[in-house]
N, C-alpha and C positions, 0 to 999 in steps of 0.2 A: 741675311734675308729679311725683307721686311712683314713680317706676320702679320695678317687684317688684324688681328685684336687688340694684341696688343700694343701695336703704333698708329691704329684707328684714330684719325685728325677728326676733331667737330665739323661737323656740317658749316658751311659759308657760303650757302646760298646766294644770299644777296651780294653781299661783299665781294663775291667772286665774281659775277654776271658783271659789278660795275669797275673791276679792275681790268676784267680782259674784254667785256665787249665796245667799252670806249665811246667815244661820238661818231656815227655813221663817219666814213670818207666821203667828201666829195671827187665822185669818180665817176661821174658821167659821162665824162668823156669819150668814152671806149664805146659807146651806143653809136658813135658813127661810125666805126669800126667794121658793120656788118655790111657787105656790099654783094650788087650780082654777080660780083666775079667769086666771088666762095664758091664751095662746094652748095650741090640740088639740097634742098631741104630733104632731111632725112627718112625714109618710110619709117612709120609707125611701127615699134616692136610689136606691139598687142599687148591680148594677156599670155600672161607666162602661164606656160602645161608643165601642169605636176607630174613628176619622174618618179615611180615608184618601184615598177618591174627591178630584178636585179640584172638584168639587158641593160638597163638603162645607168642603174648605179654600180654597179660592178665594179665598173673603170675605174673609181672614185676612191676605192680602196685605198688605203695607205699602211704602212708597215712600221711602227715606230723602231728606230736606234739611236739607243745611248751611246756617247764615249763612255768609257770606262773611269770609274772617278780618280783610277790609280794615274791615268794618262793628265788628266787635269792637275792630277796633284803635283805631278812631277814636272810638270811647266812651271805651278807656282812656286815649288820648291826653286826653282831653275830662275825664274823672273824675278822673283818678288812677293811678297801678299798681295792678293788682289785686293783695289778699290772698288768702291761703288761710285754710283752716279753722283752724290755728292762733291766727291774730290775733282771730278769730269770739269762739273760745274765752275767748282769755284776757279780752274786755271782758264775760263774761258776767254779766248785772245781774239774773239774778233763778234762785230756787233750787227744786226737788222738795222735797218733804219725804215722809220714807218714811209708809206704810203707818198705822202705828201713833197717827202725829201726825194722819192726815185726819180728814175728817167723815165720821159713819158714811154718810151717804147718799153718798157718794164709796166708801167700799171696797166699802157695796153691789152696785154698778155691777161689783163684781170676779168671774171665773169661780166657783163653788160645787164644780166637778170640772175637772180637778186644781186645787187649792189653788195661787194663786200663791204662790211661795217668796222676791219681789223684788217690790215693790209701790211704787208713789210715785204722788201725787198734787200738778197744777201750783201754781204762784204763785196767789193769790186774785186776782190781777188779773185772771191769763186766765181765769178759771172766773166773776167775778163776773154775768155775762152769758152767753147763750149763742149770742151773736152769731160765734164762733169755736165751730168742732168740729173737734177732731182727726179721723184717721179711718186713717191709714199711719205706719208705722215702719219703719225698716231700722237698718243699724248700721256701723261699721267692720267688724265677724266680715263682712258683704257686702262691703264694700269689698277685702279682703286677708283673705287665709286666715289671718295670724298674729293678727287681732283688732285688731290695733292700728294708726293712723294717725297718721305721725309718731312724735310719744311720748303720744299722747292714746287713750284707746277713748272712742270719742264715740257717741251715739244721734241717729239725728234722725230728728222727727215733723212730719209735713205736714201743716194746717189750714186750714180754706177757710171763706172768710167766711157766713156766712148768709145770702143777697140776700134774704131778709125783713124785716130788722131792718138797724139801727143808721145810721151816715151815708152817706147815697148814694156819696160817692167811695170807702169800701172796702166796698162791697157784690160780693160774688163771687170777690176775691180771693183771693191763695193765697200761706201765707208758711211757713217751715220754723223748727222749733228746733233749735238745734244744743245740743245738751245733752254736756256736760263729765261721762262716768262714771267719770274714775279715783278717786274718794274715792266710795263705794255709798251713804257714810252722807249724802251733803250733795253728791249732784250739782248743778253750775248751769248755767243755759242763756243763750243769745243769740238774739232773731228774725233770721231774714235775710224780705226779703220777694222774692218772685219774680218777676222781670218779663223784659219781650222787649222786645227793641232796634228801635228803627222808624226811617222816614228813614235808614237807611243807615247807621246810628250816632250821629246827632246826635241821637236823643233816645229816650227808651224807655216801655214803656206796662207797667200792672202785669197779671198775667195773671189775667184772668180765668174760672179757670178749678176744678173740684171734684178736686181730689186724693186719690184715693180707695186711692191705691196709689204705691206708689214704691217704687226699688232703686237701693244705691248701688255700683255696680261700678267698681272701680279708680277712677279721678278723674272717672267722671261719673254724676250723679245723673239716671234717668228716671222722669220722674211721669206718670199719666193726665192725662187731660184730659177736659171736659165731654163727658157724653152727647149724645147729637146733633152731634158733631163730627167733622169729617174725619181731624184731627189724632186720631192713636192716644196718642200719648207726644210729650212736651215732653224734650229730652236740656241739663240744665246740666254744665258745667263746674266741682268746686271749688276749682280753682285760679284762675277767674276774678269772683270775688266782691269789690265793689265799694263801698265807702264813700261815701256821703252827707254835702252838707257845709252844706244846708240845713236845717234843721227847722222846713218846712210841710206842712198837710194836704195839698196836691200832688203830684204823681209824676210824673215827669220832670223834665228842663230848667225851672229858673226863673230869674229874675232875680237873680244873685250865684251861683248853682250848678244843684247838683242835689237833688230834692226826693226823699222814698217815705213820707209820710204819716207822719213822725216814724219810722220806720226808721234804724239807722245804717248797714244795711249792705243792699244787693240783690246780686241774683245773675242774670245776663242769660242767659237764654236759649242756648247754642251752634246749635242744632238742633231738629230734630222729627223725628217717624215719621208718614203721613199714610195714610190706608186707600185703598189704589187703587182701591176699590169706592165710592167717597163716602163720607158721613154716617153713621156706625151710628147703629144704631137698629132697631125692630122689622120693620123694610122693608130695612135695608142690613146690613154689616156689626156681629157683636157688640161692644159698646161696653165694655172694660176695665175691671173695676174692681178688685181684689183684685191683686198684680203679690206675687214672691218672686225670691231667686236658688235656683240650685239646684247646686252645686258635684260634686251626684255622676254628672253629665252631663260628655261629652269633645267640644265645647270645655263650658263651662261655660254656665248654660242660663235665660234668663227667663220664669218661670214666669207666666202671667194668666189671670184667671177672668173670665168673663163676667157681666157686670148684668140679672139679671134680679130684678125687683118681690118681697118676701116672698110667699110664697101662690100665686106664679106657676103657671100650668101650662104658662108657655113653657120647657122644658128649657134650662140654662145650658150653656156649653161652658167648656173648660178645654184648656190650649195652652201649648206653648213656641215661643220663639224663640231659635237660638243667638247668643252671643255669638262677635264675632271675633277670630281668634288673631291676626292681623294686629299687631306690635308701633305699628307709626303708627296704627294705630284702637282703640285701646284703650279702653274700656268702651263701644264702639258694638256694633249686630247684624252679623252676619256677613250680607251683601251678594250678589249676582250681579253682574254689569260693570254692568247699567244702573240699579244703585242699588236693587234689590228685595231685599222681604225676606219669606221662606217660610217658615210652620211649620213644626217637624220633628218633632210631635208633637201629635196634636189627638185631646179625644173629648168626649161630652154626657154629663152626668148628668143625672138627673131633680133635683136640689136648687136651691132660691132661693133670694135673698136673700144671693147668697155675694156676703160681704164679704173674710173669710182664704182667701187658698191658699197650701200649700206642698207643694212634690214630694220625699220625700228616701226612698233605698233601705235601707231597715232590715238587719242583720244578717243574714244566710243568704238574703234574699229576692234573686229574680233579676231582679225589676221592682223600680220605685220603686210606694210609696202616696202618694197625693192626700188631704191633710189640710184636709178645708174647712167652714169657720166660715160659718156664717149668721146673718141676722137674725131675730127674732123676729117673727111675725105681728103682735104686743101690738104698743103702741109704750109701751119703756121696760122691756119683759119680755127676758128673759134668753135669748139665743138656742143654736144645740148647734153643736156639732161634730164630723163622723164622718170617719171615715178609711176612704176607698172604692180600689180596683182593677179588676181588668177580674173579678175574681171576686165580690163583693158589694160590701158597705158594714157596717160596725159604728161605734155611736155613743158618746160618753162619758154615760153613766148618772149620777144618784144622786137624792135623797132616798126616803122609805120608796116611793113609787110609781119609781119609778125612771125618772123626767122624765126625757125628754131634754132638758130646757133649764138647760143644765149651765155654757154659754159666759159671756163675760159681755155684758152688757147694749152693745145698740149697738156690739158689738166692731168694730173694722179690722182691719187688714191682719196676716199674721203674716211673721216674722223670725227664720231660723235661725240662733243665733249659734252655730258650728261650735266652737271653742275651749272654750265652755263647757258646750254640750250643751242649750242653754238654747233659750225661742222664744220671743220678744219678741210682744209686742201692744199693743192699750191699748183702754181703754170710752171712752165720752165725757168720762168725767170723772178715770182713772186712767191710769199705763203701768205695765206691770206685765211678769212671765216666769215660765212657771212650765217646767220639765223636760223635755226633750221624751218621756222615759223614764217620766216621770211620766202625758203625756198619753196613752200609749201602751197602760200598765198601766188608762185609766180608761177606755180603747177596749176593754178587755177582750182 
């Protein structure tokens, strides 16, 4: 595990800002992109209404459980010693290429306002098909406030298989890239694939589950999980990531080892968060999809946006939970004795389709703003993004009609990278960052 104190890296400010934010792109292009054949420009969410009744938050509840640490152990007895993300790292087999090298129908895909300033697009492998779609990103700046893990700043994006397409045995699944950014010009990445430990540790299953959202805090990584599930958040461990010593289509236990469908590495499962209300969904609890961290909350704060349909007129909500300060519970939510876990902030807006959320308290302001990305009504059109409060909403504008479908195409989840000032994303086809300073100014 890596303990803030005593692996606490110097502050690099500067030095970081001019390693990852680079020379603007010239990516202009994508501003004629926006045409009247898209979707109606979006109604105004408003201002978001503060939820405070327990009518209102109730839903919201969550129920932590542990695996039991005998079960874990008895996999890595079984596996191997677990590595960490370093070892991920350094076998990483396939590369980003920035901006300038993709395909133009890939930088298309890219926001049109703000201009991303850091743009890459994957391996032709993973693109060659679109039986994989990204959809979440986080980063080391989540993990530790100094940016850095270890001696690496690493990215990683969550992908979930397409259960329409391709081979029955990874249909649905969900695997993570860990992507190597200390060199901006030629970042490279590693899959780990996701799974949960069953029988007690003698054998494990891949998860199948849509990853719509993730956040990496201190050493543990939590992702959504399918709509219609009980299960709010799946909680991994990355210090307990696990090497594969078979390569078959299988997953699990095989004959001579362990399988993950030609994966080297998996990553088991620790825990979950489960909704004490049942199943979300349009009858239960709201269903998670967009997740952020939010560092300028005491303790420190997971931000989630609710799933609701483009074009909705079911109102989404928007929520935190804290993290706990607890030094033995490190990157879990902060708890009651019987293991419950309560909003400490909840409200609705009128917006759909939100894929990004992030909470962060701008300059002189005495609240935080709610910065949330949606999808496009279109499919394949370009979706917006507005930054709301309990007083309105203002959106990012541009071409000569002044769309608001400004985001970019099919966007996920967003990510504050604190050090550099920056807010990660990515399209279906791109990751990209553009300023948050930047977004701010095209908020008007």
């Amino acid at each position: 595990m890596k303990h803030r104190g005593r692996h606490r890296r110097r502050r690099r400010g500067a030095a970081l800002r001019a390693v990852l934010a680079g020379t603007a792109l010239a990516l202009t292009a994508v501003a004629t992109l926006i045409s009247a054949s898209q979707a109606t420009v979006a109604e105004n969410p408003g201002a978001l209404k503060p939820l405070a009744s327990r009518a209102d938050t109730g839903s919201l509840r969550l129920r932590e459980h542990r695996v039991p640490a005998r079960t874990l152990n008895r996999l890595a007895t079984s596996m191997g010693r677990p590595v960490g993300v370093d070892a991920v790292l350094r076998s990483a087999d396939r590369t980003l290429r920035e901006g300038a090298e993709c395909a133009s129908e890939d930088r298309e895909t890219l926001p049109v306002a703000p201009a991303a300033t850091r743009a890459y697009c994957w391996d032709r492998a993973d693109t060659a098909t679109t039986a994989w779609q990204p959809a979440s990103v986080t980063t080391s700046g989540d993990a530790d406030d100094d940016g850095v893990w270890g001696s690496h700043r690493v990215l990683l994006t969550g992908w979930t298989h397409n259960t329409a397409t391709g081979p029955a045995a990874e249909r649905g699944l969900a695997r993570v890239a860990f992507v190597d950014a200390d060199d901006p010009d030629r970042p490279a990445y590693r899959w780990v694939l996701l799974v949960v430990p069953v029988e007690g540790g003698r054998d494990y299953r891949g998860l199948a589950s849509g990853v719509s959202g993730m956040v990496w805090y201190q050493d543990k990584l939590l992702v959504t999980t399918t709509t219609g599930s009980a299960d709010a958040l799946y909680v991994y461990d990355l210090d307990r990531i696990q090497r594969t010593t078979v390569d078959e289509p299988a997953i699990g236990r095989v004959p001579g080892g362990w399988s993950a469908d030609g994966y080297q590495y998996v990553m088991p499962a620790v825990g979950s968060y489960r909704f004490a209300a049942g199943r979300c969904g349009a009858s239960g609890p709201p269903c998670p999809a967009g997740l952020s961290l939010d560092r300028g909350t005491v303790p420190d704060s997971l931000v989630a946006a609710e799933w609701t349909a483009p074009g909705s007129d079911r109102h989404a909500r928007l929520w935190r939970y804290a993290f706990s300060k607890d030094p033995a519970r490190g990157g879990l939510l902060a708890t009651d004795a019987a293991g419950r876990v309560d909003p400490v902030e909840a409200y609705r807006t009128r917006a759909s389709g939100i894929r990004g959320v992030l909470s962060y308290r701008r300059a002189g302001a005495t609240v935080p703003s709610w910065y949330v990305g949606h999808l496009s009504e279109s499919a394949g059109g370009h979706g917006g993004m507005w930054r709301q409060d309990t007083k309105g909403a203002k959106a990012a504008r541009c071409g000569s009609d002044a769309s608001r479908h400004c985001w970019a195409e099919s966007a996920g989840t967003l990510s504050y990278w604190q050090e550099t000032g920056e807010v990660w994303s990515l399209s279906d086809r791109m990751l990209f960052a553009v300023p948050l300073a930047a977004l701010d100014r095209s908020l008007g």
